[in-house]
C-alpha positions as CSV (number, residue, x, y, z in Angstrom):
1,X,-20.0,20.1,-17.5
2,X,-19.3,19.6,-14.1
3,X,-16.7,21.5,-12.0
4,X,-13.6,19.0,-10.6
5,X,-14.0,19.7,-6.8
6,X,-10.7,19.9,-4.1
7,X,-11.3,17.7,-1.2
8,X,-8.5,18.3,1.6
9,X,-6.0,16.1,2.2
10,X,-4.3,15.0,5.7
11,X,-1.1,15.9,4.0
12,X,1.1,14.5,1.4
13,X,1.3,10.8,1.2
14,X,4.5,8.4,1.5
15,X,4.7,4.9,0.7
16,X,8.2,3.1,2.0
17,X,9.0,-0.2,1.8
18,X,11.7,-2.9,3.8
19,X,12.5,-5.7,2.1
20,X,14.0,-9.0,3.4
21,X,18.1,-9.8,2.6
22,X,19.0,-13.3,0.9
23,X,17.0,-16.5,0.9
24,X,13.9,-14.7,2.1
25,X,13.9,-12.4,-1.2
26,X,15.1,-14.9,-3.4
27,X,12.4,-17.5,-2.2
28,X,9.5,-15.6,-1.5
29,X,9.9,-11.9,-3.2
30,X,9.8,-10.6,1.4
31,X,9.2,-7.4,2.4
32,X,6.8,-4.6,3.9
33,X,5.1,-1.6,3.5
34,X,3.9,1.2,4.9
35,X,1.8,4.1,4.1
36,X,1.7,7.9,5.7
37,X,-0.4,10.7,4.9
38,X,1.2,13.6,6.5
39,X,3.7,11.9,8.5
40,X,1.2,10.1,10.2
41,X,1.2,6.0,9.3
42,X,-2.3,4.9,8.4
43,X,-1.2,1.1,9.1
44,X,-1.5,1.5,12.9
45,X,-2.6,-1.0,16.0
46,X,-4.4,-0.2,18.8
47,X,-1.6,-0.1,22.1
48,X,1.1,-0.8,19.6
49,X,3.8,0.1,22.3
50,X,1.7,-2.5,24.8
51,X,1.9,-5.1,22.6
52,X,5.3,-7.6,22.1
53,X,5.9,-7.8,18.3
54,X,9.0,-10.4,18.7
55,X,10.9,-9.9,15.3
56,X,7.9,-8.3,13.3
57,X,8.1,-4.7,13.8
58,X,4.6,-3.0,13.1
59,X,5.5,0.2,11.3
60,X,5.7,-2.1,8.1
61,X,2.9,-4.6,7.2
62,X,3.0,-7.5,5.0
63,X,5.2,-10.2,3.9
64,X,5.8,-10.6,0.1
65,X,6.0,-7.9,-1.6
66,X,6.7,-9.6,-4.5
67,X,2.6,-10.4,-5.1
68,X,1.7,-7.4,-3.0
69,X,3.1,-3.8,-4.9
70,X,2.5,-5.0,-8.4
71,X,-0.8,-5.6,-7.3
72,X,-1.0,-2.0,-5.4
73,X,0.6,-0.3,-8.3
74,X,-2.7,-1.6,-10.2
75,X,-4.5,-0.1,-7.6
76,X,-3.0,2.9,-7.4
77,X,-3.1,3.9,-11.4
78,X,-6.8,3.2,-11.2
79,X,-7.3,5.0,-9.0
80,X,-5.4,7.6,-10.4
81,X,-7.0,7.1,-14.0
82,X,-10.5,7.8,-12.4
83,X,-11.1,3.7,-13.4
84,X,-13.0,3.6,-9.8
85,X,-16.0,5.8,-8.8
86,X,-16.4,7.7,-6.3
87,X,-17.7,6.6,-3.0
88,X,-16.7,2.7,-4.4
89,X,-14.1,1.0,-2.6
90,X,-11.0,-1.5,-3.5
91,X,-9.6,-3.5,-1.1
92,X,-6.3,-5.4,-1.0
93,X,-5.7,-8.0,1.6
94,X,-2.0,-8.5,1.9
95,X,-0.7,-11.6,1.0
96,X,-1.2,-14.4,3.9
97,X,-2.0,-12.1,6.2
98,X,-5.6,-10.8,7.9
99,X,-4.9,-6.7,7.0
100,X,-5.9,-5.0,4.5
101,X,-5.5,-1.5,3.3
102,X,-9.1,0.4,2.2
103,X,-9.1,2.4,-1.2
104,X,-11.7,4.8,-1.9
105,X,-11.8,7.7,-4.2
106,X,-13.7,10.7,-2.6
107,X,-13.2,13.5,-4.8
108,X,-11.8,14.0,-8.2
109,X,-8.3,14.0,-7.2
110,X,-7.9,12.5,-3.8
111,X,-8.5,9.1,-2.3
112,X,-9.4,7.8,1.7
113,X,-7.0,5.0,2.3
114,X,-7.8,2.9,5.3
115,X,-6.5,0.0,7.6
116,X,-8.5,-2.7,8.8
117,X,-8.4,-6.1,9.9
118,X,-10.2,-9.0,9.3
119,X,-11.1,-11.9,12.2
120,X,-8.7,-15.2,12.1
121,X,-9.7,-18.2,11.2
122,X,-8.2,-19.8,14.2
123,X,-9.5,-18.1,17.2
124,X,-6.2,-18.8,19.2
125,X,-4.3,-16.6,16.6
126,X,-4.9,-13.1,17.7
127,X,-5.4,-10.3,15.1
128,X,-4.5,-6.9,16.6
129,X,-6.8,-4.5,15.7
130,X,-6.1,-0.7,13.9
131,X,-6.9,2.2,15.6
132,X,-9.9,3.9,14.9
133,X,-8.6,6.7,12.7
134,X,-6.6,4.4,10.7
135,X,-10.0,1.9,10.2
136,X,-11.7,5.3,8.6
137,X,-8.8,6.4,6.8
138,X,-7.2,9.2,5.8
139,X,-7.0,11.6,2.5
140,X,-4.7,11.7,0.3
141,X,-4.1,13.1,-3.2
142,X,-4.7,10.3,-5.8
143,X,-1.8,11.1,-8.1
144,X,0.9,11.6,-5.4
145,X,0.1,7.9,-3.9
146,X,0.4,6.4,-7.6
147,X,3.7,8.0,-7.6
148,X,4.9,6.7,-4.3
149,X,4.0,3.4,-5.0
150,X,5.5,3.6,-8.4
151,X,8.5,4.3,-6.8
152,X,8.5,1.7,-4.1
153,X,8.2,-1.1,-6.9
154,X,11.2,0.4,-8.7
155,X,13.0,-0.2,-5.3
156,X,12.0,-3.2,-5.1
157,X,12.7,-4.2,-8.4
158,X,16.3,-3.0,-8.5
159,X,17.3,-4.9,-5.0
160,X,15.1,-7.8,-7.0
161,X,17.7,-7.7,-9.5
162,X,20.8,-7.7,-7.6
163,X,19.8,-11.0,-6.1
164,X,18.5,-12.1,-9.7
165,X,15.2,-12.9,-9.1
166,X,13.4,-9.6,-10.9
167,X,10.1,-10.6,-12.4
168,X,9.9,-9.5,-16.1
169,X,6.5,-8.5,-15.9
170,X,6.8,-6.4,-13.0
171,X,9.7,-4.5,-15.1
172,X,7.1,-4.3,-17.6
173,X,4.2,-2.8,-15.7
174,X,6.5,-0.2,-14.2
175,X,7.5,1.3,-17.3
176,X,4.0,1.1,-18.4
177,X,3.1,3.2,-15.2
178,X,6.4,5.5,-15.8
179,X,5.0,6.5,-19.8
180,X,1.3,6.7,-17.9
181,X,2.5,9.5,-15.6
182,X,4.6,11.1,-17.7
183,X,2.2,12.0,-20.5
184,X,-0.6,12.8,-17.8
């Protein structure tokens, strides 16, 4: 029987999410997220304070979080659950955009989670590359980023609600997640 090892973390992990006000919610589910690991965000640019951003501010990445935390969430209690071996990576490539966040368990209870970009299709459309740390990753503890994502749905889903446009499903697989951790 083999021994569960510790692997450190970077510190504790934070998910937070914006989400977008009226129409934009009620039409496309809108909204970011962001990801820390000891108060550092792993979804950084390179020269992000060079760079002009117009409306789009790029603490928070994404657009529709609608399609993009259920989908997390999934990712998140695998990972948790042990569903993913070690040293094998998940990726998830927000919704209509190049990023993507890298998921990778590397010890029994923790998990790397990366940033990285992929090239556009259209060459004039420039993709802003992550720093280098952020393209590696950083560790955090597996059960604490199933928990902050849990809680960013349920955000999500109670602003969802007050505009009355709270996906059923998505109610569902929160609770499922809620009885998951609970018993664990």
């Amino acid at each position: 029987m083999s021994t569960p090892t510790k692997t450190e973390t970077d510190g504790p992990v934070e998910v937070s999410i914006v989400t977008a006000d009226g129409p934009e919610m009620i039409s496309t589910g809108g909204g970011a997220i962001k990801i820390t690991a000891g108060g550092t965000r792993i979804n950084t640019y390179e020269n992000e304070a060079e760079k002009s951003w117009n409306d789009w501010a790029p603490e928070f990445v994404g657009d529709f979080l609608a399609l993009d935390l259920p989908a997390l969430l999934e990712i998140g209690v695998r990972l948790y659950s042990g569903d993913v071996e070690r040293y094998d990576t998940v990726e998830y490539l927000l919704e209509g955009h190049r990023s993507y966040f890298v998921f990778e368990p590397v010890g029994d209870e923790t998990v790397r989670v990366a940033f990285q970009t992929r090239e556009q299709i259209d060459s004039s459309l420039d993709v802003p590359y992550p720093t280098p740390k952020s393209s590696r990753g950083y560790v955090v503890n597996a059960e604490e980023l199933c928990k902050s994502l849990l809680q960013c749905a349920q955000e999500f889903q109670q602003k969802a609600s007050e505009f009355g446009v709270a996906k059923g499903g998505f109610s569902n697989q929160i609770s499922e997640v809620e009885s998951m951790l609970k018993t664990a």
